[in-house]
C-alpha positions as a printed Julia matrix, in Angstrom:
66×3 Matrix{Float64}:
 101.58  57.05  100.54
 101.65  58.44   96.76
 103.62  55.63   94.49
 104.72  56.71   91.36
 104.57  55.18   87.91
 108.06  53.5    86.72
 107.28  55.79   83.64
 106.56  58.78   85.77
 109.73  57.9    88.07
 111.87  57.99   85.01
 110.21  61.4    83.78
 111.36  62.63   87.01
 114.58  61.46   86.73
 115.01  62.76   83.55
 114.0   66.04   84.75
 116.56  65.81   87.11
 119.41  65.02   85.36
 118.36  68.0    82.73
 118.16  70.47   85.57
 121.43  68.99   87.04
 123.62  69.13   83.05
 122.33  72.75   83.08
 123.16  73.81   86.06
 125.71  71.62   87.52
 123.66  71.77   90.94
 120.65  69.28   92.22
 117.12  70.76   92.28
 115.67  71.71   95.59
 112.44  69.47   94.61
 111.56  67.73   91.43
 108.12  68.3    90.38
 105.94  65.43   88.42
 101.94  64.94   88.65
 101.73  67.7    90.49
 103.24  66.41   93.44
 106.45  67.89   94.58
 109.13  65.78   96.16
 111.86  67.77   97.91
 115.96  66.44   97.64
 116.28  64.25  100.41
 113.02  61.9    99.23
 114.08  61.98   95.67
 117.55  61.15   96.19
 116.31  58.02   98.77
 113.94  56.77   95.78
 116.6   56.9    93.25
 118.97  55.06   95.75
 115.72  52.34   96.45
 114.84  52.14   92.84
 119.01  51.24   92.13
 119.24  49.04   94.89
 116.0   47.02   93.83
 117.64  46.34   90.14
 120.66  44.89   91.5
 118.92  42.67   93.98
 116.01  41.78   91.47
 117.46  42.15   88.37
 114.69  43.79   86.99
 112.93  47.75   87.23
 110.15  47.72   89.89
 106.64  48.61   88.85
 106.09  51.25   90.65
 108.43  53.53   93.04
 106.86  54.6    96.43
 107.2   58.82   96.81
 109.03  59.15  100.58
């Protein structure tokens, strides 16, 4: 499996959330080192990457894609 950077997770997210204040809708896939990561796997890594901070306290290192 493809893991992302904790820098290139939060590019993505950022991406995201521009996408999202322009539009008002999700993307269909976010797009970062040429990998493209459709709705469903982005929203469970965002829900992951929250649920790891509250149980570790801390941002992980790296986010796996899927």
């Amino acid at each position: 499996m493809k893991h992302l950077t904790l820098e290139e997770y939060r590019e993505m997210v950022n991406s995201i959330m521009d996408i999202r204040n322009n539009t008002g809708e999700m993307p269909d896939y976010a797009k970062i080192s040429n990998i493209k990561i459709p709705r469903e796997d982005y929203c469970n890594m965002i829900e992951r990457v929250n649920k790891f901070i509250l149980e570790m306290g801390r941002c992980p290192r790296s986010v796996q894609i899927g």
